[in-house]
C-alpha positions as CSV (number, residue, x, y, z in Angstrom):
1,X,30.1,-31.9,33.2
2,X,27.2,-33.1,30.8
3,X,24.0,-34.5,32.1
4,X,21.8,-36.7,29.9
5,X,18.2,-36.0,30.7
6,X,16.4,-38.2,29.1
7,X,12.9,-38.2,30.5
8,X,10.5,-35.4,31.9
9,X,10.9,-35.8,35.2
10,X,14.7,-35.4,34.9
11,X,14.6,-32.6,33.2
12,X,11.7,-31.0,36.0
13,X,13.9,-31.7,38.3
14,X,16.7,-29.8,36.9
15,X,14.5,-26.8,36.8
16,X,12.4,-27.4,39.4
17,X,15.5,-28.1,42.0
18,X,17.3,-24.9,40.6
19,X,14.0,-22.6,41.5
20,X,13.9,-24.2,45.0
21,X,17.0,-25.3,46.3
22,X,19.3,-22.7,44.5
23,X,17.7,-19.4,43.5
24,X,14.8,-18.9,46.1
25,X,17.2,-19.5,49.1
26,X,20.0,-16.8,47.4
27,X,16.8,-14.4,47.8
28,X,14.9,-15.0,50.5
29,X,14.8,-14.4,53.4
30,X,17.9,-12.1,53.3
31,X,16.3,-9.4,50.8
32,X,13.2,-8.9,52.7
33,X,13.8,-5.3,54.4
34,X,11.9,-5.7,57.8
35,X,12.9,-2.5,59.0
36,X,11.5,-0.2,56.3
37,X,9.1,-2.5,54.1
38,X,9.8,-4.1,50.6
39,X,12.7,-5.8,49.0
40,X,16.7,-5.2,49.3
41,X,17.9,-6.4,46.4
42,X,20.5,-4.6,45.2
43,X,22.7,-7.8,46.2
44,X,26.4,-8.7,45.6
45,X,27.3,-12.5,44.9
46,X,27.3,-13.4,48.3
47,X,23.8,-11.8,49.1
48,X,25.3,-8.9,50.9
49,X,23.4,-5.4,50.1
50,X,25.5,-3.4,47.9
51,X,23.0,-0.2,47.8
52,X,19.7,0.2,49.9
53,X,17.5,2.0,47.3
54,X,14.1,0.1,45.5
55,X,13.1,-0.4,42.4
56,X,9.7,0.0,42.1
57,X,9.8,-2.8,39.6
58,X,11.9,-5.1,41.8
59,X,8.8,-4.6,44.5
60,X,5.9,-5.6,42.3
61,X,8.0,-8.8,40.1
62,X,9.1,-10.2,43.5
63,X,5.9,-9.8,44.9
64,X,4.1,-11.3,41.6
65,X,6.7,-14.5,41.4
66,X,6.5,-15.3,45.2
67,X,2.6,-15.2,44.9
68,X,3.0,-17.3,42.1
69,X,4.8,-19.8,43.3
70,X,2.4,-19.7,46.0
71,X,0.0,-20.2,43.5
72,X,0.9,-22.8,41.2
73,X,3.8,-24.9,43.5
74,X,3.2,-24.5,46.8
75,X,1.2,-23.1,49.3
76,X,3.8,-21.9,51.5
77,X,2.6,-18.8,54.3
78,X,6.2,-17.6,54.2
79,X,5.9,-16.7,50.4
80,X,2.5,-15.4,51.0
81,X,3.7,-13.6,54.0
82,X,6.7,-11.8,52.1
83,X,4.7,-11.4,48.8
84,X,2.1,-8.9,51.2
85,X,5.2,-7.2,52.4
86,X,6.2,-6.1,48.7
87,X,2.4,-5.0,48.5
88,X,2.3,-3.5,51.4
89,X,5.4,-1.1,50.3
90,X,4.2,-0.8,46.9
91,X,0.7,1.1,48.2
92,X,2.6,3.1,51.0
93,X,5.2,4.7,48.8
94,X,5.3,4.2,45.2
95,X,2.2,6.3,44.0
96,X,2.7,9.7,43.4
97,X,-0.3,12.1,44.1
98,X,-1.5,11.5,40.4
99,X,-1.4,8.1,40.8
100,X,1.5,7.4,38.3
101,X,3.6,5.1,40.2
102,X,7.7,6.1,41.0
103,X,10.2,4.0,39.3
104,X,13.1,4.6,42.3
105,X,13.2,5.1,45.8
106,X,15.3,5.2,49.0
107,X,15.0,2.8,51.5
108,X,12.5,4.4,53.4
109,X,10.3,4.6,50.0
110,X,11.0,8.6,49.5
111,X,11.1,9.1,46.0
112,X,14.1,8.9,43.8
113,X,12.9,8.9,40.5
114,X,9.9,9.1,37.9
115,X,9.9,8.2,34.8
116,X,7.6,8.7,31.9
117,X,6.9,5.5,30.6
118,X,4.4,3.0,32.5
119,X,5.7,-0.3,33.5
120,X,5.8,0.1,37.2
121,X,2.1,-0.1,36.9
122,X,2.1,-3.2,34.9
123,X,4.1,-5.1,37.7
124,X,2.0,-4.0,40.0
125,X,-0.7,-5.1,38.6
126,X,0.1,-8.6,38.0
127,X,1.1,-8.5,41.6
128,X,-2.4,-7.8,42.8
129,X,-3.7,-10.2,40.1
130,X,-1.8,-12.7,41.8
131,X,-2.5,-12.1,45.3
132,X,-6.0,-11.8,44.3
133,X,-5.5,-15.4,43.6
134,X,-3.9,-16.7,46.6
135,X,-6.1,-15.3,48.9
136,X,-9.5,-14.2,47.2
137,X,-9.3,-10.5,48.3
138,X,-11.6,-8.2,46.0
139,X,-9.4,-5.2,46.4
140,X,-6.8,-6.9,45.2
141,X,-8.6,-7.6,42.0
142,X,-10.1,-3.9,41.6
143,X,-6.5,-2.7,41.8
144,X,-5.0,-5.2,39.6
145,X,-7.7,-3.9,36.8
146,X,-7.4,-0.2,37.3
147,X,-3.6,-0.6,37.1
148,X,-4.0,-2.8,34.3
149,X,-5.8,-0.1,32.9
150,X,-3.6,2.9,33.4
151,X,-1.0,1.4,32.2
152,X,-2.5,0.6,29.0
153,X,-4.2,4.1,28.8
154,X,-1.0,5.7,29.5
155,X,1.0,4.1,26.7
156,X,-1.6,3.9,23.8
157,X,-3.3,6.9,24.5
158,X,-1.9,9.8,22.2
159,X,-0.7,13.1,23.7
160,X,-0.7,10.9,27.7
161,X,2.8,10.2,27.7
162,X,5.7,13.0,27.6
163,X,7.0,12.4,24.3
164,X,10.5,11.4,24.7
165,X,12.0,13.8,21.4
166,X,10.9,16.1,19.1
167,X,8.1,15.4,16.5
168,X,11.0,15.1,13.7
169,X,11.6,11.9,13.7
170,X,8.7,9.6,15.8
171,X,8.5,6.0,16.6
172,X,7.1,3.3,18.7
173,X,8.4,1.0,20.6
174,X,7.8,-3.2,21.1
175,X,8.2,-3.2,25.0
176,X,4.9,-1.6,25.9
177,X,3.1,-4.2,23.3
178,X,4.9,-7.1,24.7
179,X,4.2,-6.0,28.3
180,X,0.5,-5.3,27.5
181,X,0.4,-8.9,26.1
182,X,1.7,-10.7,29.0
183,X,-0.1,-8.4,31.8
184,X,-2.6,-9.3,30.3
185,X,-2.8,-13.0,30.2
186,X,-1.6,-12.7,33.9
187,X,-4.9,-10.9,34.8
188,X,-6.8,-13.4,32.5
189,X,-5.3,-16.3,34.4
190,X,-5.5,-14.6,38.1
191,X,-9.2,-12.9,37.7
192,X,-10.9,-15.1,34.8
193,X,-11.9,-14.0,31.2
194,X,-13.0,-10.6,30.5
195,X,-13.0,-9.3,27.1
196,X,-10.9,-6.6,27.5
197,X,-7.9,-8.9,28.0
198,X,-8.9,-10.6,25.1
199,X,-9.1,-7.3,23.1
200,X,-5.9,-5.9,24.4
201,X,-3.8,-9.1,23.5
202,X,-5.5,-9.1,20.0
203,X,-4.4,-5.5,19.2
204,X,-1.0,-5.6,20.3
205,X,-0.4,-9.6,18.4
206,X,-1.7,-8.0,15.5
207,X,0.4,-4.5,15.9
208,X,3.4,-6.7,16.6
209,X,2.6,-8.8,13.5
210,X,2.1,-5.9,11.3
211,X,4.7,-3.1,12.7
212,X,7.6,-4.8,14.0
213,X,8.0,-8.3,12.5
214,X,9.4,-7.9,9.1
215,X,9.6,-11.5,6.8
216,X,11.2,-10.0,4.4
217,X,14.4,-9.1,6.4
218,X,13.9,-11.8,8.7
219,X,14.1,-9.8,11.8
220,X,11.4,-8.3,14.6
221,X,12.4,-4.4,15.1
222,X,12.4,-3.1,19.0
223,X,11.4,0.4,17.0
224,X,9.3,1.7,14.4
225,X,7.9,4.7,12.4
226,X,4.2,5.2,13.4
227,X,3.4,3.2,10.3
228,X,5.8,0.4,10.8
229,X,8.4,1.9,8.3
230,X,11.9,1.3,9.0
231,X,14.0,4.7,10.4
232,X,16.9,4.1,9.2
233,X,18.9,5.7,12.1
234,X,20.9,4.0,15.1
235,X,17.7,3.7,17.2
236,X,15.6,2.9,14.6
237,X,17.9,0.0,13.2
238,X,18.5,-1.1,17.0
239,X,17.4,-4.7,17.7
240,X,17.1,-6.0,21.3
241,X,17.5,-10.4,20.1
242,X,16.4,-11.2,23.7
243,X,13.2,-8.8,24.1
244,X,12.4,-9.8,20.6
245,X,12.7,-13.6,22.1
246,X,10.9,-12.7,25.3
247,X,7.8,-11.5,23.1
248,X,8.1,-14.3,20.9
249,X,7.0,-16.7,23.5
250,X,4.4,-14.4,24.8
251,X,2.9,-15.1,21.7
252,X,3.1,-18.3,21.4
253,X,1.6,-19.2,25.1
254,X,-1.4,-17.3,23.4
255,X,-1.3,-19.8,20.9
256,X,-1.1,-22.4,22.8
257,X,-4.0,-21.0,25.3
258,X,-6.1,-20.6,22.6
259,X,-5.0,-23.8,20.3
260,X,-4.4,-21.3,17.6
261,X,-1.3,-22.7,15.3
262,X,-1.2,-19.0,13.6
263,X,0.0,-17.9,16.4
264,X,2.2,-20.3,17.2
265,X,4.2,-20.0,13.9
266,X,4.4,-16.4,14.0
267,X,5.7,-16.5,17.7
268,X,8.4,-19.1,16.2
269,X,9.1,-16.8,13.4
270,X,10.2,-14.3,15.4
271,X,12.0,-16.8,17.6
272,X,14.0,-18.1,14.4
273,X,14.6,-14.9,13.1
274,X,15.9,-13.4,16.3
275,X,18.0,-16.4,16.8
276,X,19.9,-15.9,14.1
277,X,20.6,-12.4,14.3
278,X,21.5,-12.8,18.1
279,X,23.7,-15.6,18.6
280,X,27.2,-15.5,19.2
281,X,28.8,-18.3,16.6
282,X,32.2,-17.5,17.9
283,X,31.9,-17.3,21.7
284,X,28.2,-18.4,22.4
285,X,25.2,-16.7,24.1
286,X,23.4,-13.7,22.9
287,X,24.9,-10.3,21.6
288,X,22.4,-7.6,23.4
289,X,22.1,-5.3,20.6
290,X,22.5,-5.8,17.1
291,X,22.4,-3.4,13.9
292,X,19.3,-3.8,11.4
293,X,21.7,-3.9,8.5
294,X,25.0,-4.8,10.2
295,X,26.4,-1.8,10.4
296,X,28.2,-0.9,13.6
297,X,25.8,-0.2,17.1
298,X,25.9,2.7,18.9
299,X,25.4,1.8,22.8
300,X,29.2,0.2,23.8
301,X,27.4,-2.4,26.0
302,X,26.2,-4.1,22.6
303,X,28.4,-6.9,22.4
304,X,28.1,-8.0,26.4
305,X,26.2,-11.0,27.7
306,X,23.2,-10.0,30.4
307,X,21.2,-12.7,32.3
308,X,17.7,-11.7,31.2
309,X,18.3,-12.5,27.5
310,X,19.3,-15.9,28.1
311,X,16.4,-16.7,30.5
312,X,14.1,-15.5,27.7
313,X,15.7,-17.6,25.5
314,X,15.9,-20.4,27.5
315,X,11.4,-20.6,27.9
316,X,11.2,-19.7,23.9
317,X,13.1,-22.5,22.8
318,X,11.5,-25.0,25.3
319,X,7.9,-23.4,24.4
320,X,9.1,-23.8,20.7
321,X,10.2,-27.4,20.6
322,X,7.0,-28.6,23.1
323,X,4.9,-26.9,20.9
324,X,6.1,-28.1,17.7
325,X,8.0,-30.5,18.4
326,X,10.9,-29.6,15.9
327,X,14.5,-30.9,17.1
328,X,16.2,-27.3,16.0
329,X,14.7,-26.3,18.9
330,X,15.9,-28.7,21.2
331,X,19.0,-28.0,19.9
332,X,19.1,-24.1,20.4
333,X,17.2,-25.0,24.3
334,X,20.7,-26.9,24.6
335,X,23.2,-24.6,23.9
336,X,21.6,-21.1,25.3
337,X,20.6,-23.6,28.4
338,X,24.4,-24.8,28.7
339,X,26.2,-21.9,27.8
340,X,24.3,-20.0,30.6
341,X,24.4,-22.3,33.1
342,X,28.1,-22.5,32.4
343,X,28.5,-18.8,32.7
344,X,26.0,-17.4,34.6
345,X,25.9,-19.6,37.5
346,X,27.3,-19.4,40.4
347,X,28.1,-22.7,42.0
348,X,29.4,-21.2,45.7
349,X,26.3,-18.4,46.3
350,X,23.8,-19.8,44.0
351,X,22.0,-17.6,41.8
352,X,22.8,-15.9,38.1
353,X,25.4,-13.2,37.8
354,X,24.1,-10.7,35.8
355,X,26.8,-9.1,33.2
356,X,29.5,-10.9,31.3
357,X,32.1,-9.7,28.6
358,X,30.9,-10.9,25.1
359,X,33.5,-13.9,26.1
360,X,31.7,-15.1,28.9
361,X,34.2,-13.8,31.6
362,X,32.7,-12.1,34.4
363,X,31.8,-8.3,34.2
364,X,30.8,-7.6,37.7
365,X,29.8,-9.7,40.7
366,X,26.7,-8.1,40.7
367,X,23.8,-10.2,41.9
368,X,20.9,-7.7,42.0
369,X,20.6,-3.9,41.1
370,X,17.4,-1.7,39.8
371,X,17.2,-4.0,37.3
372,X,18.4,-7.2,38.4
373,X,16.0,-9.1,41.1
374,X,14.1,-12.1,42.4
375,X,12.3,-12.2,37.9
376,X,13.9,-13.2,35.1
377,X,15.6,-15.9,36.4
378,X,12.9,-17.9,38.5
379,X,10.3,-17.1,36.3
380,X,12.2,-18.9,33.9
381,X,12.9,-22.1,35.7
382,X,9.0,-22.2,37.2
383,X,7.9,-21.4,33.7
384,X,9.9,-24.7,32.1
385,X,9.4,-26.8,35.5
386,X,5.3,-25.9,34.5
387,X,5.7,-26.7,30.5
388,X,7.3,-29.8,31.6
389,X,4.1,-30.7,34.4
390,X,1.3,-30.5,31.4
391,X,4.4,-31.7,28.6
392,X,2.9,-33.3,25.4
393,X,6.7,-33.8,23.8
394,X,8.8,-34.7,26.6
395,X,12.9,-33.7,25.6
396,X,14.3,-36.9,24.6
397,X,18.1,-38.0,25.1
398,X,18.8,-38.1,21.2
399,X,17.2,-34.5,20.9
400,X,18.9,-32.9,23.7
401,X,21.5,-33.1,26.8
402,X,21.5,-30.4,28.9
403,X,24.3,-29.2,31.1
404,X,23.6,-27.5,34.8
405,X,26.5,-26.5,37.1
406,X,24.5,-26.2,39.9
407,X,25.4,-28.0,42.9
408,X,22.0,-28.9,44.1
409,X,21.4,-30.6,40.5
410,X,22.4,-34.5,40.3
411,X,25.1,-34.6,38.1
C-alpha cells in the first residue's frame, strides 16, 4: 500500500492523524497510574502492563510531550491534567536527599535505582519548562532552570560525576552534549531568551563540531579521547547512527532558529555521514551500532532494528530536505519513513513496537519498558506535523511518496 502525498496538508495529516488518532489513544488514558501517581508504561502490544516499576525518564518525557501538545496543538484539560500528574510524581519521589534525581522506581516511587549520569534532570526540566508554559506558574520556571542547571553542572563539571573506569584510558561522550543542546532550546522556547541557553548551545555545537565530527572519515563518533582523538578500542570506535542523527537535527533546528546556514550544513553533514554508515542496503532501516573502521562490534544487539533510531531519522531527513531543499533527502525521509511504518507499526493496537531482528521480523511485543514510552515516537510525528505548519518546501509527489500502515491514515 503506497500513498502519494502530494501536497502539505496530505502529508500533515498523515502525521498529524498518526499523533492523535493512533499513538495518543495507545497511551492514554490507560498508562496513567491513579492509584499511586505517574505513568504505567511498561506496556505490551495490547496496552496491558507487563511490569509496574517507573522510569524516572518515562515520568518527565511523558509529562514534557503531553504539555507540549498542550502547548503547541491543543489546549486540551485532560493533557494538562495528566501532564501535572507526572509532575506531581516526579517532585514526591524521584529526588534523592542530594537532590540528584533516581533513574528507577517501584510503583509506589521507592527507589530502584541511581545512576551516575544526569539525564533524569534534563527531562525534568523540560517538563517544568513546559508546564511553565501552559499555565504561567513561576515555580515551574525556577525549577525548570535549577534543573537545567544541575544537570549541566553535573556533566561538565570535572571531578562531579563518578567516573565510570579507571583514568587509563578516558573519554567523553556525545549524549550529554546533544541533551544539553536540546534542553536547552526547550527552556529557550518555554521561558524566553537568556544568555545562558545561548552560551550552553554554543559550547556544546562547537565541542560537537570539533570532538566528535570527523570529515575526514566521514563519520560523528558517540566517544572520544578528552582531546577528540580517536581510541581505537571497541568503545571508542562504537558509533550509535541514530543518536548521531538525533543530534544532527538538534543542530540544525539551531540553524534554522537562528537563520545560520553554518549550522545547517554541519547538522546535514553529520546527517549524510551517519546515513551512510547506518543504513541497512540489504534489509533496510538502521543498524544500531556500527564499528569506526568496520571491524566487528562488540554489543550482540548491534545488527537489531530499535524504534527510536528510526523516529530520529525520520525528523532529520524531513528537517534536511525543508531546509535545503535537496531531493536526496526526500528520498532517505521515504524509505526510513516506509520501512518503519511497515515494520514498526502496529495496525490492530496502534502504536510502534519497539525491537526488530536486523530483518525486520518482530523481536518482542514490547510496547513500553524503562526505555520505551509515550517520546520518541510522538515527538516525532508532532515535530514533522509542526515543520509541515510553518513549511517553506512543501514534499512534492515527484520527490517523495510515503507509505503509512496505519489504519486511521487515508489510504
Amino acid at each position: 500500500m503506497l500513498t502519494t502525498l502530494s501536497g502539505r496538508n496530505q502529508l500533515l495529516k498523515c502525521y498529524r492523524d498518526g499523533l492523535l488518532e493512533d499513538t495518543v489513544p495507545f497511551w492514554f488514558p490507560r498508562c496513567v497510574d491513579n492509584e499511586k501517581g505517574g505513568f504505567l508504561h511498561c506496556l505490551d502490544q495490547d496496552g496491558s502492563v507487563l511490569d509496574h516499576d517507573k522510569s524516572v525518564w518515562a515520568q518527565g518525557r511523558m509529562s514534557w510531550m503531553l504539555f507540549t501538545l498542550y502547548n503547541t496543538v491543543e489546549k486540551k484539560t485532560e493533557w494538562l491534567q495528566w501532564g501535572e500528574h507526572g509532575l506531581r510524581f516526579l517532585d514526591r519521589h524521584c529526588f534523592d536527599q542530594d537532590g540528584k534525581m533516581f533513574f528507577h522506581v517501584n510503583r509506589e516511587g521507592q527507589p530502584i535505582r541511581k545512576r551516575r549520569y544526569a539525564y533524569s534532570e534534563s527531562f525534568a526540566a523540560i517538563a517544568f519548562a513546559s508546564h511553565f508554559k501552559a499555565t504561567g506558574d513561576h515555580r515551574s520556571a525556577e525549577r525548570a532552570k535549577d534543573l537545567f542547571e544541575f544537570f549541566t553542572h553535573w556533566n561538565f563539571t570535572p571531578g562531579v560525576m563518578p567516573p565510570k573506569c579507571t583514568d587509563v584510558r578516558p573519554m567523553i561522550g556525545l549524549g550529554p552534549r546533544m541533551i544539553t543542546i536540546v534542553s536547552a532550546q526547550e527552556l529557550r522556547s518555554n521561558l524566553g531568551n537568556d544568555p545562558t541557553f545561548e552560551r550552553w548551545i554554543d559550547r556544546c555545537i562547537d565541542e560537537i563540531r570539533q570532538w566528535f565530527v570527523k570529515p575526514e572519515l566521514k563519520v560523528v563518533m558517540e566517544s572520544v579521547a578528552p582531546n577528540g582523538d580517536i581510541v581505537d578500542h571497541f568503545d571508542g570506535r562504537l558509533l550509535n547512527p541514530g543518536h548521531a542523527m538525533e543530534g544532527a537535527w538538534f543542530i540544525m533546528l539551531e540553524g534554522q532558529q537562528r537563520d545560520d546556514p553554518r549550522l545547517i550544513k554541519l547538522g546535514c553533514e553529520m546527517l549524510d555521514f551517519m546515513w551512510e554508515r547506518g543504513w541497512d542496503n540489504e534489509h533496510g532501516g538502521l543498524f544500531y551500532f556500527r564499528d569506526l573502521y568496520h571491524k566487528p562490534v562488540q554489543e550482540y544487539w548491534q545488527d537489531m532494528k530499535f524504534w527510536w533510531p528510526h523516529d530520529e531519522a525520520i525528523i532529520a531527513t524531513f528537517l534536511a530536505y525543508e531546509l535545503t531543499g535537496e531531493t536526496k533527502y526526500a528520498g532517505w525521509h521515504q524509505q526510513v519513513h516506509d520501512w518503519s511504518h511497515r515494520h514498526f507499526a502496529d495496525a490492530k493496537h496502534g502504536e510502534w513496537f519497539g525491537y526488530l531482528h536486523r530483518d525486520g521480523r518482530l523481536a518482542t511485543t514490547t510496547k513500553g519498558n524503562l526505555w520505551k514510552s509515550f517520546f520518541h515516537h510522538p515527538r516525532m510525528q508532532w515535530m514533522c506535523s509542526e515543520l509541515l505548519i510553518t513549511s517553506k518546501n512543501s514534499f512534492h509527489a515527484e520527490d517523495v511518496k510515503l507509505r503509512n500502515d496505519s489504519p486511521n491514515i487515508d489510504e
